[in-house]
HTML snippet that shows the backbone in 3Dmol.js (N, CA, C, O; Angstrom):
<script src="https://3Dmol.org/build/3Dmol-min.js"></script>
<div id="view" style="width:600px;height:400px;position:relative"></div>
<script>
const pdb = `
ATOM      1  N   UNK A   1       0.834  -1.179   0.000  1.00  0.00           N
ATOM      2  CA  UNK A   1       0.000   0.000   0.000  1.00  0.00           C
ATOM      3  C   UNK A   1       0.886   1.252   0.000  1.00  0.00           C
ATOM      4  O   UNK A   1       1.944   1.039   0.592  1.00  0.00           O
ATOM      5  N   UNK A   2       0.784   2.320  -0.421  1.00  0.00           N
ATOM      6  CA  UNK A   2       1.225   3.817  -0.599  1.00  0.00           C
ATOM      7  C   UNK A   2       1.160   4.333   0.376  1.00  0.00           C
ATOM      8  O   UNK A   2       0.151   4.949   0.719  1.00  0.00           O
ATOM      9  N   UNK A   3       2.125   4.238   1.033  1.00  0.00           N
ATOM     10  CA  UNK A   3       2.594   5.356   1.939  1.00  0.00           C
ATOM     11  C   UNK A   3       2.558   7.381   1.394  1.00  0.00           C
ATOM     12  O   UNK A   3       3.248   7.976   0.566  1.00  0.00           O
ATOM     13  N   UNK A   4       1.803   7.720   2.017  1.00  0.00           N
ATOM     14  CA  UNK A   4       1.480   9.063   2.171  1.00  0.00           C
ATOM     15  C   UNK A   4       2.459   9.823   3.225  1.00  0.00           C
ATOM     16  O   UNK A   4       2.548   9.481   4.404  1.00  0.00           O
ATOM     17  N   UNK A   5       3.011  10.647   2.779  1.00  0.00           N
ATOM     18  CA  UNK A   5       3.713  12.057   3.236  1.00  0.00           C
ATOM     19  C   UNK A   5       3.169  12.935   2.816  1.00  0.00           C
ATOM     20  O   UNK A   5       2.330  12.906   1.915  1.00  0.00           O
ATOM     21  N   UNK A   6       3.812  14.457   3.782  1.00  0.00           N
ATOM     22  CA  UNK A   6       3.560  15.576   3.377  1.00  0.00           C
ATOM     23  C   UNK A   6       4.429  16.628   3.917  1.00  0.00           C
ATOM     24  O   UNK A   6       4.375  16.551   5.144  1.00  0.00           O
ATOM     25  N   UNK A   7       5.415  17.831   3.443  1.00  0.00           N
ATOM     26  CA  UNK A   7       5.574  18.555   3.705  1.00  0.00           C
ATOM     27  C   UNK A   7       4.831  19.479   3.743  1.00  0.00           C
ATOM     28  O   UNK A   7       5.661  20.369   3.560  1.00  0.00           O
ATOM     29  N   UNK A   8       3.507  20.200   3.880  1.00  0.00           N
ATOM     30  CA  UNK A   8       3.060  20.953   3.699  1.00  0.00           C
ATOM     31  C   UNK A   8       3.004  21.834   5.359  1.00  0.00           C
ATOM     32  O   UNK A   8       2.424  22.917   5.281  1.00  0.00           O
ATOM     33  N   UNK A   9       3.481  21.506   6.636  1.00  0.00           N
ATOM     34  CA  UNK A   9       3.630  21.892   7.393  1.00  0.00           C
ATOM     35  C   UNK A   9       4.954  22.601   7.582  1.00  0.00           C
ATOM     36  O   UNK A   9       5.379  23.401   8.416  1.00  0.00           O
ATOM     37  N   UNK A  10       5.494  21.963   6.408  1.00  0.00           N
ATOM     38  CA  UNK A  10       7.022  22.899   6.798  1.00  0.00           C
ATOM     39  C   UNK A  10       6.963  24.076   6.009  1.00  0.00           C
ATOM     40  O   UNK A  10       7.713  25.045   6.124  1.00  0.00           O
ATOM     41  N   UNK A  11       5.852  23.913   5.046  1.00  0.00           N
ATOM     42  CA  UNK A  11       5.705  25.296   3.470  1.00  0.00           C
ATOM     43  C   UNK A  11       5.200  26.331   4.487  1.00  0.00           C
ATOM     44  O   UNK A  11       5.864  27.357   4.641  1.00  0.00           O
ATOM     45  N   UNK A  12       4.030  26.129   5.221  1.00  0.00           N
ATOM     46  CA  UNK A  12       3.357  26.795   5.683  1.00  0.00           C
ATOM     47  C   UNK A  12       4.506  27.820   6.833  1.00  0.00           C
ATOM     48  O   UNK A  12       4.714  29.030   6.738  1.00  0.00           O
ATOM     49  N   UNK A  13       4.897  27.177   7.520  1.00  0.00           N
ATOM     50  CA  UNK A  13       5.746  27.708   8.395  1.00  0.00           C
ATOM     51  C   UNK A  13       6.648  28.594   7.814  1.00  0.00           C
ATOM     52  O   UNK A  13       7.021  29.619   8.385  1.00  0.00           O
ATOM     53  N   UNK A  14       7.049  28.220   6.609  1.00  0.00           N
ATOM     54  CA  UNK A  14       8.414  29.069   5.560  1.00  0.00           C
ATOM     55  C   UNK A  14       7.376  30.339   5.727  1.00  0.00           C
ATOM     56  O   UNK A  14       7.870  31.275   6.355  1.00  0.00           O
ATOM     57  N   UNK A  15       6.319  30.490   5.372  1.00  0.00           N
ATOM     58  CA  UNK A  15       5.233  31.096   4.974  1.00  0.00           C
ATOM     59  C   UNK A  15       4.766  31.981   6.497  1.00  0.00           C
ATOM     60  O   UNK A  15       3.792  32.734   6.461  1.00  0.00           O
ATOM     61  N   UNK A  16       5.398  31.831   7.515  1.00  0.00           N
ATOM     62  CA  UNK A  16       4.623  32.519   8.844  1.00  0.00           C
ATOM     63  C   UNK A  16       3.301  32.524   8.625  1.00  0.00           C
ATOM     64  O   UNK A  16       2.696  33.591   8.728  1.00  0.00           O
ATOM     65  N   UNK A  17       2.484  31.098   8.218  1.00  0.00           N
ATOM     66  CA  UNK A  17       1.170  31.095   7.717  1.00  0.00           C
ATOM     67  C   UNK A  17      -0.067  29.940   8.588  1.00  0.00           C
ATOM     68  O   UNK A  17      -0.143  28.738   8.334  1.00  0.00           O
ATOM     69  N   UNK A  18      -0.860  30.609   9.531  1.00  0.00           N
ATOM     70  CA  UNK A  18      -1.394  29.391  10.654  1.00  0.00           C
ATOM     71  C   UNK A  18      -2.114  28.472   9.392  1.00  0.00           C
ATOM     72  O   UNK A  18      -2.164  28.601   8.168  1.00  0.00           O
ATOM     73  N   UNK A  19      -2.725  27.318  10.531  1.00  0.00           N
ATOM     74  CA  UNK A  19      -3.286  26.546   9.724  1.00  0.00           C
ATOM     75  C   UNK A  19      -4.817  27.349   8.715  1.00  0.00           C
ATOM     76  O   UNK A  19      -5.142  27.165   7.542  1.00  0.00           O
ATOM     77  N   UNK A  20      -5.507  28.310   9.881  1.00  0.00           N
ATOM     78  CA  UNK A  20      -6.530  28.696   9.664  1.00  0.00           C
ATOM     79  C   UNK A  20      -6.282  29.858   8.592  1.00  0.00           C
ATOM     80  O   UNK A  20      -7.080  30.773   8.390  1.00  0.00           O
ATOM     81  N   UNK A  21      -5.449  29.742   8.144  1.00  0.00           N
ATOM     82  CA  UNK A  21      -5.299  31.133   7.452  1.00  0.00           C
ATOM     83  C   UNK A  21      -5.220  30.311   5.828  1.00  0.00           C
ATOM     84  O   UNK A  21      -5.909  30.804   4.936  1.00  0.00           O
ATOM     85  N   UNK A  22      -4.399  29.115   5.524  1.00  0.00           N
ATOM     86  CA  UNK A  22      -4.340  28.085   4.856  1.00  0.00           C
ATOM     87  C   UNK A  22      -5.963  27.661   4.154  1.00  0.00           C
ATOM     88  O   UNK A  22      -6.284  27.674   2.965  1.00  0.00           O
ATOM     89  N   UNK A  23      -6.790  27.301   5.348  1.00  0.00           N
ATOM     90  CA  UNK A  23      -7.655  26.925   4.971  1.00  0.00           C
ATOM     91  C   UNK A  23      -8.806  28.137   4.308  1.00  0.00           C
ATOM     92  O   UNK A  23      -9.738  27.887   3.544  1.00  0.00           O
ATOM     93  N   UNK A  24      -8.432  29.415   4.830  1.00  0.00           N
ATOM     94  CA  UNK A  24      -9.411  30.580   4.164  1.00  0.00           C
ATOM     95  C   UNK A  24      -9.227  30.385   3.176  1.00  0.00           C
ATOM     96  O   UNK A  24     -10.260  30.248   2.521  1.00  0.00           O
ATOM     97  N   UNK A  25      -7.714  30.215   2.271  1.00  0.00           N
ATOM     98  CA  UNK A  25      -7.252  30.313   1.118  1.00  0.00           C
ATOM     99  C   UNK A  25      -7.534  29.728  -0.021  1.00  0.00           C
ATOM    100  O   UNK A  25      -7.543  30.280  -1.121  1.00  0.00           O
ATOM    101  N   UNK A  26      -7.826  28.328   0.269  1.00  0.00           N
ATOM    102  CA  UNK A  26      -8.016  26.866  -0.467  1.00  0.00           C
ATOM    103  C   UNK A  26      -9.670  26.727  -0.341  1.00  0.00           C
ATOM    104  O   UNK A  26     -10.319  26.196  -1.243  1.00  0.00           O
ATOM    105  N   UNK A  27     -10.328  27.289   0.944  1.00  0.00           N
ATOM    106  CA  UNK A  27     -11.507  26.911   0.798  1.00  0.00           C
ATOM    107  C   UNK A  27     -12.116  25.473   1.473  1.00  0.00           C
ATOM    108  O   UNK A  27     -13.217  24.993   1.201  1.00  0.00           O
ATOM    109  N   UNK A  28     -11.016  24.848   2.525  1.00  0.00           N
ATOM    110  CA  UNK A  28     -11.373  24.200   3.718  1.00  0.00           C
ATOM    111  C   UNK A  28     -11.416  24.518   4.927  1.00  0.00           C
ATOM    112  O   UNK A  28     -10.728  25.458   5.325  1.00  0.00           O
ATOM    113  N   UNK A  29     -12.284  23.762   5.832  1.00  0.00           N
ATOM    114  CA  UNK A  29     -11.682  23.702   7.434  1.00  0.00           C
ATOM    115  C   UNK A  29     -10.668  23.603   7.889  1.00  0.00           C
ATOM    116  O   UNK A  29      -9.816  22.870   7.387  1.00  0.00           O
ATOM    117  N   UNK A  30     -10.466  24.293   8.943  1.00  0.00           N
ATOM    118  CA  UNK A  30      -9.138  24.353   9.309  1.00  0.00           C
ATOM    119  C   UNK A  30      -8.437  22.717   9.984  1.00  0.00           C
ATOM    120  O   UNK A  30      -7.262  22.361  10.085  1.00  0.00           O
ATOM    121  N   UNK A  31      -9.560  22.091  10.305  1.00  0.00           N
ATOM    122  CA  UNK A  31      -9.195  20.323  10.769  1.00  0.00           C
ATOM    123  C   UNK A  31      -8.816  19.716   9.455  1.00  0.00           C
ATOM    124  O   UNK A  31      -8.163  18.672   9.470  1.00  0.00           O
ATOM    125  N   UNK A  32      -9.197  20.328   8.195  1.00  0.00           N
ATOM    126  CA  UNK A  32      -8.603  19.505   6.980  1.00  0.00           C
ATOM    127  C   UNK A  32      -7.338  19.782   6.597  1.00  0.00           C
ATOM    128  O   UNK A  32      -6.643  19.004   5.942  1.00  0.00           O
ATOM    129  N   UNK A  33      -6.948  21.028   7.034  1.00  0.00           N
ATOM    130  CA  UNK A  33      -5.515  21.367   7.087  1.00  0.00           C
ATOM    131  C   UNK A  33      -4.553  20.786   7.663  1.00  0.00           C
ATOM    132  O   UNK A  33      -3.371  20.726   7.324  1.00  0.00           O
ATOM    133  N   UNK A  34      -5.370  20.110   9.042  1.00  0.00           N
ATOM    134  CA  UNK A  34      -4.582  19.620  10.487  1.00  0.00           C
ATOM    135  C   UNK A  34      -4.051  18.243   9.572  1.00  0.00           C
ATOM    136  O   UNK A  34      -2.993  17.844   9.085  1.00  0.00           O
ATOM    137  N   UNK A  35      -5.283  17.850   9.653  1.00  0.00           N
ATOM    138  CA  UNK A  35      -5.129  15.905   8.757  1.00  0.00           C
ATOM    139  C   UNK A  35      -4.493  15.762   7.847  1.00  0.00           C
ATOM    140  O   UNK A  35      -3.998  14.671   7.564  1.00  0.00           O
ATOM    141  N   UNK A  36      -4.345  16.769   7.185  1.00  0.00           N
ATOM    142  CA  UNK A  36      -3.515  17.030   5.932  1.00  0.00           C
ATOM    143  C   UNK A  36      -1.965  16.533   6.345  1.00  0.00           C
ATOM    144  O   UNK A  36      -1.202  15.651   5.949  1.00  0.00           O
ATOM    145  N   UNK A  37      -1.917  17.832   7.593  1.00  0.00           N
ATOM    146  CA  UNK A  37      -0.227  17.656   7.715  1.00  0.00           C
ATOM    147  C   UNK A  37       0.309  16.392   8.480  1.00  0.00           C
ATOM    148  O   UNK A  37       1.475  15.999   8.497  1.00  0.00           O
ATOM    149  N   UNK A  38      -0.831  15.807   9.140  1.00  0.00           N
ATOM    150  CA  UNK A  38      -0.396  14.824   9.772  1.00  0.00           C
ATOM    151  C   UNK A  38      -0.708  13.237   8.897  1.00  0.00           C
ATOM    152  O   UNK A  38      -0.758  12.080   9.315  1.00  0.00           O
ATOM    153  N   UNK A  39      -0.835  13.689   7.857  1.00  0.00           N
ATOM    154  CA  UNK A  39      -1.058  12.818   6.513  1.00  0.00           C
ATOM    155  C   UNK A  39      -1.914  11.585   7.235  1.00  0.00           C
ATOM    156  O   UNK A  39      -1.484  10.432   7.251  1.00  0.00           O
ATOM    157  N   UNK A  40      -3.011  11.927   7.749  1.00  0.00           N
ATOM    158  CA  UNK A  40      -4.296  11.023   7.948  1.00  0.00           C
ATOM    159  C   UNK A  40      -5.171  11.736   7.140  1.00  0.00           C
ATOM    160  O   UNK A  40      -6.335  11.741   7.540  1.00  0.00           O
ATOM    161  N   UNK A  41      -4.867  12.519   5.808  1.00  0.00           N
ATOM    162  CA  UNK A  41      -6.004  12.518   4.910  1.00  0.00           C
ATOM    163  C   UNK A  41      -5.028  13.001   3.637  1.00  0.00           C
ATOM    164  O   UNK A  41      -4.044  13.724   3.481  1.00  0.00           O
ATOM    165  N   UNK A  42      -5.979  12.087   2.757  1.00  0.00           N
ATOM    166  CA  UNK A  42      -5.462  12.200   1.194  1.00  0.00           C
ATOM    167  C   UNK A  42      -6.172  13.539   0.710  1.00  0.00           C
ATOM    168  O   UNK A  42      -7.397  13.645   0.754  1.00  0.00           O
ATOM    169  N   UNK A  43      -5.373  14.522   0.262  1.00  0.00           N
ATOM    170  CA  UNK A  43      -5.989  15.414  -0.354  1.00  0.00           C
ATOM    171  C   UNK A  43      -6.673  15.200  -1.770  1.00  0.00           C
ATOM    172  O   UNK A  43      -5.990  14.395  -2.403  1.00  0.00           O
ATOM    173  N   UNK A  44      -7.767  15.625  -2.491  1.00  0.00           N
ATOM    174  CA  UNK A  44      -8.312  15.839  -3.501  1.00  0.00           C
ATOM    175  C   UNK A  44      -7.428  16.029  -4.283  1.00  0.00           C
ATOM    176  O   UNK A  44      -6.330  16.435  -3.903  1.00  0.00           O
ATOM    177  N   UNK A  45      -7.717  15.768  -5.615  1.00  0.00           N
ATOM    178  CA  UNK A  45      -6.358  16.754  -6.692  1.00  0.00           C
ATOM    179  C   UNK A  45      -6.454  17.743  -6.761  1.00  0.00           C
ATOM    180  O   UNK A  45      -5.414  18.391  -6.880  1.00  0.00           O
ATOM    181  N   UNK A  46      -8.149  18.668  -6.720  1.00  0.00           N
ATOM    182  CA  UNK A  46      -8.385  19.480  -7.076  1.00  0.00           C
ATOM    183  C   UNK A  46      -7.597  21.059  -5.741  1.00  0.00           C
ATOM    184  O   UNK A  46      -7.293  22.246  -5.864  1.00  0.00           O
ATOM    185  N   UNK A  47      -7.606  19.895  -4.493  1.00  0.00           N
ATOM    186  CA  UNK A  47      -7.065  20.437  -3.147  1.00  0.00           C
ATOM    187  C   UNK A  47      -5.664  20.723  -3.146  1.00  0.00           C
ATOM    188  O   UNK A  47      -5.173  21.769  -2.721  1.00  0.00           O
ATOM    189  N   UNK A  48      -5.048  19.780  -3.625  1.00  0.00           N
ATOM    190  CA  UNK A  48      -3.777  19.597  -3.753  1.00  0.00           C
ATOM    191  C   UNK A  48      -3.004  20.485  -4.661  1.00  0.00           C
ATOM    192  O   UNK A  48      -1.933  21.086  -4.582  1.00  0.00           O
ATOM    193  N   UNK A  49      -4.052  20.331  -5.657  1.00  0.00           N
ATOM    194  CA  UNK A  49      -3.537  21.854  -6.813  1.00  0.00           C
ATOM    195  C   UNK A  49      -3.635  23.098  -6.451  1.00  0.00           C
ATOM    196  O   UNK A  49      -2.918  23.921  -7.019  1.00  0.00           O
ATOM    197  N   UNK A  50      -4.165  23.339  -5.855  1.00  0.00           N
ATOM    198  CA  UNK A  50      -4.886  24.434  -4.661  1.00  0.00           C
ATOM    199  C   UNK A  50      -4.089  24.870  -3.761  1.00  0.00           C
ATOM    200  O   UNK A  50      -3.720  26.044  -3.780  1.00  0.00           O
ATOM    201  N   UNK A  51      -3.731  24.101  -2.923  1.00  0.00           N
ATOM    202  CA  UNK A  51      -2.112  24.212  -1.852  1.00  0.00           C
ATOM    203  C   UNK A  51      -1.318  24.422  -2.438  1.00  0.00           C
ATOM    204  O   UNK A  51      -0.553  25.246  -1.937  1.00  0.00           O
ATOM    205  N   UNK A  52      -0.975  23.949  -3.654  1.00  0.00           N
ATOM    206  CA  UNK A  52       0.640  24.090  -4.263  1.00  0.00           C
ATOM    207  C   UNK A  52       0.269  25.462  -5.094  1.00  0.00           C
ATOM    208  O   UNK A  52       1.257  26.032  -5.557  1.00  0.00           O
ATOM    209  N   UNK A  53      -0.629  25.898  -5.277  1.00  0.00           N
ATOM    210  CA  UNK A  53      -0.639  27.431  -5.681  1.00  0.00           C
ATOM    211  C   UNK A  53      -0.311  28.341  -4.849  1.00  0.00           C
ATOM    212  O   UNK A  53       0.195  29.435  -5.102  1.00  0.00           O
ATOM    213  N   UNK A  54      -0.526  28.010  -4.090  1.00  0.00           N
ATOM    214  CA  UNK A  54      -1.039  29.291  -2.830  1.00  0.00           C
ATOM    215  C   UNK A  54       0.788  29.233  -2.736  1.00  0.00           C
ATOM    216  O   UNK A  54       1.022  30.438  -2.641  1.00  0.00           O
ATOM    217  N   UNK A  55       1.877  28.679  -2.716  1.00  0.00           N
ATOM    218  CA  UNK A  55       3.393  27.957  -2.568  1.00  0.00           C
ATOM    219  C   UNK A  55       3.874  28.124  -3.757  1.00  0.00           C
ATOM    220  O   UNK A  55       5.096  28.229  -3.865  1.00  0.00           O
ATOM    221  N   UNK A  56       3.167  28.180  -4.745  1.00  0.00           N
ATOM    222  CA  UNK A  56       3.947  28.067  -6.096  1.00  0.00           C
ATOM    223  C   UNK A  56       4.879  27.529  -6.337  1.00  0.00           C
ATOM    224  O   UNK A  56       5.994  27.910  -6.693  1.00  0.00           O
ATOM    225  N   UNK A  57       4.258  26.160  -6.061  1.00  0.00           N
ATOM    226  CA  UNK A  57       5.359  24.980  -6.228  1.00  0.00           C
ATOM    227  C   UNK A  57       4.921  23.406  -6.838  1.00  0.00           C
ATOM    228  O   UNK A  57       4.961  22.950  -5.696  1.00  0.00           O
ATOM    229  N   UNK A  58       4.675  22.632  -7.372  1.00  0.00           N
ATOM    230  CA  UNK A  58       4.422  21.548  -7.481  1.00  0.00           C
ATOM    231  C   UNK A  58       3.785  20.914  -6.807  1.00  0.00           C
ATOM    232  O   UNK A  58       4.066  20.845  -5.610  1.00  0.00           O
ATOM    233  N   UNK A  59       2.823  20.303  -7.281  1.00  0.00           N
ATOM    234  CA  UNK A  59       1.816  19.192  -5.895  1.00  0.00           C
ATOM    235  C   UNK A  59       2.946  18.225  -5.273  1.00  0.00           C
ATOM    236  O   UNK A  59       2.978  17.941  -4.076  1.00  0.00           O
ATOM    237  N   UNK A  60       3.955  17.708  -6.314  1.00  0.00           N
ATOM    238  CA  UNK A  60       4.485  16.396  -5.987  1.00  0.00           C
ATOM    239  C   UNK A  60       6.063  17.347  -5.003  1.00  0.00           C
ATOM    240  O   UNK A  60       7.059  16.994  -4.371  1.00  0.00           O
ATOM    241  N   UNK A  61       5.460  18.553  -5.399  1.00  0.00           N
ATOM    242  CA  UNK A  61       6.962  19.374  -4.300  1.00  0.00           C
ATOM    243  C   UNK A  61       6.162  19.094  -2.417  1.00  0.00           C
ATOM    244  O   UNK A  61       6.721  19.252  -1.332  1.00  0.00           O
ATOM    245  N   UNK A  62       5.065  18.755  -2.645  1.00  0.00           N
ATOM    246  CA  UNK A  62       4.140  19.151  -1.078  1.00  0.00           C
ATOM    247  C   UNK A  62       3.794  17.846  -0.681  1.00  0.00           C
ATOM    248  O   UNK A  62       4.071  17.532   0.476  1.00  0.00           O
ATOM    249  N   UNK A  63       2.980  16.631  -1.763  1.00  0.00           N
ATOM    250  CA  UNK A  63       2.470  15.772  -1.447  1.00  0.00           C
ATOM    251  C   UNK A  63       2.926  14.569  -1.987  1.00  0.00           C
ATOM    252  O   UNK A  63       2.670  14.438  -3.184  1.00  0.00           O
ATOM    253  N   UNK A  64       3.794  13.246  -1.217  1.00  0.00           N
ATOM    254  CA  UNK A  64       4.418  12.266  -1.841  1.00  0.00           C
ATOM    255  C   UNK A  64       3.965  11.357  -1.612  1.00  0.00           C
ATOM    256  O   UNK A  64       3.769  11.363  -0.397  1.00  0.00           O
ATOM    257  N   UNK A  65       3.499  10.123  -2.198  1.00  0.00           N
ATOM    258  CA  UNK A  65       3.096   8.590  -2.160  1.00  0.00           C
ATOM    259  C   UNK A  65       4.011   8.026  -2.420  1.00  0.00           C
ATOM    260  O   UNK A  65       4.362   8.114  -3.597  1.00  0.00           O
ATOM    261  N   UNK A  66       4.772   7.260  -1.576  1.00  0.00           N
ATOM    262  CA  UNK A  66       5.610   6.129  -1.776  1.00  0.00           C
ATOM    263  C   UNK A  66       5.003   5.006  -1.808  1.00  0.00           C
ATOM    264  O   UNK A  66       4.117   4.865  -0.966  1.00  0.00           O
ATOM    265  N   UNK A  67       5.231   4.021  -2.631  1.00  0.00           N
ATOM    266  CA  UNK A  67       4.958   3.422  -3.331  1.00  0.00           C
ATOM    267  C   UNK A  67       5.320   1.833  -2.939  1.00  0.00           C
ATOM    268  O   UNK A  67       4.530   0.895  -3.045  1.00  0.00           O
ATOM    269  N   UNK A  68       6.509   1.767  -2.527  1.00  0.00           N
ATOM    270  CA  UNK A  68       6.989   0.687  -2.000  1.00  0.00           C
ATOM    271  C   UNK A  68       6.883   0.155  -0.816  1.00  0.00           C
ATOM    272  O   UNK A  68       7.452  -0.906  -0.563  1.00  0.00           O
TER     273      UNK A  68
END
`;
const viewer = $3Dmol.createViewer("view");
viewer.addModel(pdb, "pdb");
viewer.setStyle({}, {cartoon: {color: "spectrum"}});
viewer.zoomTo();
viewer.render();
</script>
């Protein structure tokens, strides 16, 4: 099964950016932000494309599935 990571707690921080401020941005709750970083939730693509805008960076720069 695919192991799920995420840096998106360390972007945010580069960013002096709370969770709740994240989620105004993208258009979630701020608990979907939480789950996010603690990668107990798979983001949407449409979410994921969404975060990596707001970063201007690559989905696969924020969100990794390992595979092995």
């Amino acid at each position: 099964m695919a192991e799920f990571t995420t840096k998106l707690k360390e972007y945010r921080a580069s960013r002096d950016m709370k969770q709740g401020d994240l989620a105004d941005l993208v258009g979630v709750r701020r608990e979907t932000i939480i789950r996010l970083e603690k990668g107990q939730y798979n983001p949407s693509l449409k979410l994921a494309v969404d975060i990596a805008r707001v970063f201007g960076v690559k989905v696969e720069d924020i969100f990794l599935f390992d595979d092995q």
